[in-house]
C-alpha positions as CSV (number, residue, x, y, z in Angstrom):
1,X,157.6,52.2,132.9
2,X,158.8,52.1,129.1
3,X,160.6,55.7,129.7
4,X,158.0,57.2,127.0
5,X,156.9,60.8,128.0
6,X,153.4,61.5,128.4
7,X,152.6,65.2,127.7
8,X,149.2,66.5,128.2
9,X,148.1,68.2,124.8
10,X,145.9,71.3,126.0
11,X,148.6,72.6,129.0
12,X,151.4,72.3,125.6
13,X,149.1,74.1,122.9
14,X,149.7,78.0,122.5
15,X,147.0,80.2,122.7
16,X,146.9,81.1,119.4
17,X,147.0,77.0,118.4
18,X,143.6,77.0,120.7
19,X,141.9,80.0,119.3
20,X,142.5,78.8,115.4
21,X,141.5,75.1,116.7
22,X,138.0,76.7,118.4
23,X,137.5,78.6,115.1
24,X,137.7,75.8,113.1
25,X,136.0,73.5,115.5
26,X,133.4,75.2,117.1
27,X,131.4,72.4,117.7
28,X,133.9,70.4,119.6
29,X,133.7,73.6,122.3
30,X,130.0,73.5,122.3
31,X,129.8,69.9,122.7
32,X,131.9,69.9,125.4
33,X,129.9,72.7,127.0
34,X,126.3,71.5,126.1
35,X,127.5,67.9,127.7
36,X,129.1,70.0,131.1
37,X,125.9,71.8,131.3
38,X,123.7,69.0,130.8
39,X,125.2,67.1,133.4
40,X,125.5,69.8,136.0
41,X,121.5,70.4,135.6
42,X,120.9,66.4,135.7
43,X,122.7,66.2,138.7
44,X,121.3,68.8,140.5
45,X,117.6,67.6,139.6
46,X,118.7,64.0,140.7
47,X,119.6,65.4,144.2
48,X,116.6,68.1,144.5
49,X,114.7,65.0,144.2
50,X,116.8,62.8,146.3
51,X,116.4,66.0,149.1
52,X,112.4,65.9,148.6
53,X,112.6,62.2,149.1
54,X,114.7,62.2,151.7
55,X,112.2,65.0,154.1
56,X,109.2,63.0,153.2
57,X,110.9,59.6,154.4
58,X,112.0,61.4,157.9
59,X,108.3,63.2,157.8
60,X,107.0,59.5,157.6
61,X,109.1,58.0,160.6
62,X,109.1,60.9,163.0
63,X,105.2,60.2,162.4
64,X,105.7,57.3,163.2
65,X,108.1,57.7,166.7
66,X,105.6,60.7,167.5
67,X,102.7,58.3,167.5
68,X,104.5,55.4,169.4
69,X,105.4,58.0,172.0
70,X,102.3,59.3,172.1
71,X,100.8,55.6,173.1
72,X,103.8,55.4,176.2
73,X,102.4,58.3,177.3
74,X,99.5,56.3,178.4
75,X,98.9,55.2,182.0
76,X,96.7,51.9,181.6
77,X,99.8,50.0,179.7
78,X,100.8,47.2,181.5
79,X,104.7,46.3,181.3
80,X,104.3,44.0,178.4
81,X,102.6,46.7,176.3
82,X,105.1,49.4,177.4
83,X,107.7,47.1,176.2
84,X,106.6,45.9,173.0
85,X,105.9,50.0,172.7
86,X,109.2,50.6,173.5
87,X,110.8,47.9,170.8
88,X,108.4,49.3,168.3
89,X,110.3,53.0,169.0
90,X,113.9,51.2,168.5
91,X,113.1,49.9,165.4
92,X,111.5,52.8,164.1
93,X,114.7,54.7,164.9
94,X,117.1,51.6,163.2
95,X,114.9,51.6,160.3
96,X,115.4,55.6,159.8
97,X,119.3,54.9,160.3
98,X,119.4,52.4,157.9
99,X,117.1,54.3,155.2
100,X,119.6,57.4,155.8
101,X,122.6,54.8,155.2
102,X,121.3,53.6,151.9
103,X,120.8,57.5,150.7
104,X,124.4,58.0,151.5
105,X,125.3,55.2,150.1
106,X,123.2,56.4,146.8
107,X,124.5,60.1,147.1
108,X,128.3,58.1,147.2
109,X,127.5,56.1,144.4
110,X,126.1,59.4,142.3
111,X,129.7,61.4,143.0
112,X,131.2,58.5,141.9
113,X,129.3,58.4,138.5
114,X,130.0,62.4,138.2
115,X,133.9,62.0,138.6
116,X,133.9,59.2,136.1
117,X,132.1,61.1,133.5
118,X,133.8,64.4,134.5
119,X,137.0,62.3,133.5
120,X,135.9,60.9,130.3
121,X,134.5,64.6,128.9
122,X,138.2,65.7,130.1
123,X,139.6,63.0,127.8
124,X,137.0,63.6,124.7
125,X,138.0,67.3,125.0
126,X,142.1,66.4,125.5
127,X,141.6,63.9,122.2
128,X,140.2,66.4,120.1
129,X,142.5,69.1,121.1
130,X,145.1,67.1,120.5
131,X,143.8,66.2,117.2
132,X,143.1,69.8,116.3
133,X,146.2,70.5,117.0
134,X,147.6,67.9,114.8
135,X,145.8,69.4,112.4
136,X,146.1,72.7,112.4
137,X,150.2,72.4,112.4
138,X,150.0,70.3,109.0
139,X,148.6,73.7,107.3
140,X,148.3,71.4,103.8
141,X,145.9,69.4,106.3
142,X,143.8,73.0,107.2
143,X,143.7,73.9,103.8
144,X,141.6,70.6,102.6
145,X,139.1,70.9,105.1
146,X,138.4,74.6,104.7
C-alpha cells in the first residue's frame, strides 16, 4: 500500500458536473448504452440457444433409455442380454450427466465472460467520466472544444 487514495470519479462528480459532461458527450452515454444493450441481447440469444440445445440433447437420450427399457421389457432375453441391456441403460444415463456437466460448465464459463466485460464497460465509462470531468472544470479546456 503506497497510502495514495483511490477515489472513484462518478460517486465524486456533482450532478450538475454529470449533466454538462452528457451534454457535451453524448456519445460516451450512448456508447455505453448501445454496448450494455448489445450484450444483454447477445447473451440472452447465446442461452435461448444453449436452452434449445440442451431439450433436444435430453429428447435424444431419454429416446434412447426409453428404447433400452423397452427391449428389458422382453421375456425371451437370456441373462447375458439383460445385462449388456442393463449396462447399455447406465451409460446412457452417465453420458446424459456428463453432457449436462459440460453445459454447466459452459453456462459457468459464459457468466464469467459477462462479469469481465460488465467490469471493463464499468471502467470505459469511469475513464471517460473522469476525463469529462477533467474537462469540464478547466472551463478554458470547454471553451476550445465547443
Amino acid at each position: 500500500m503506497t497510502g495514495e487514495v483511490h477515489m472513484d470519479p462518478v460517486s465524486t462528480m456533482d450532478e450538475d458536473t454529470a449533466r454538462m459532461f452528457l451534454e457535451k458527450f453524448p456519445e460516451a452515454a450512448r456508447l455505453v448504452t448501445a454496448t450494455t444493450t448489445a450484450l444483454a441481447e447477445v447473451h440472452q440469444a447465446t442461452l435461448a440457444s444453449n436452452d434449445r440445445s440442451q431439450d433436444q440433447v435430453m429428447r435424444e437420450w431419454q429416446a434412447v433409455g426409453a428404447a433400452i427399457d423397452a427391449q428389458l421389457q422382453r421375456d425371451d432375453l437370456d441373462p447375458d442380454q439383460r445385462d449388456r441391456l442393463i449396462d447399455q441403460r447406465f451409460l446412457a444415463a452417465q453420458r446424459l450427466t456428463e453432457a449436462d456437466g459440460r453445459n454447466k460448465a459452459f453456462l459457468d464459463r459464459l457468466d464469467d465472460r459477462k462479469t469481465l466485460f460488465a467490469v471493463v464497460l464499468a471502467a470505459t465509462a469511469i475513464t471517460l467520466a473522469a476525463g469529462g470531468k477533467a474537462i469540464l472544470q478547466n472551463r478554458s479546456l470547454l471553451s476550445r472544444i465547443s
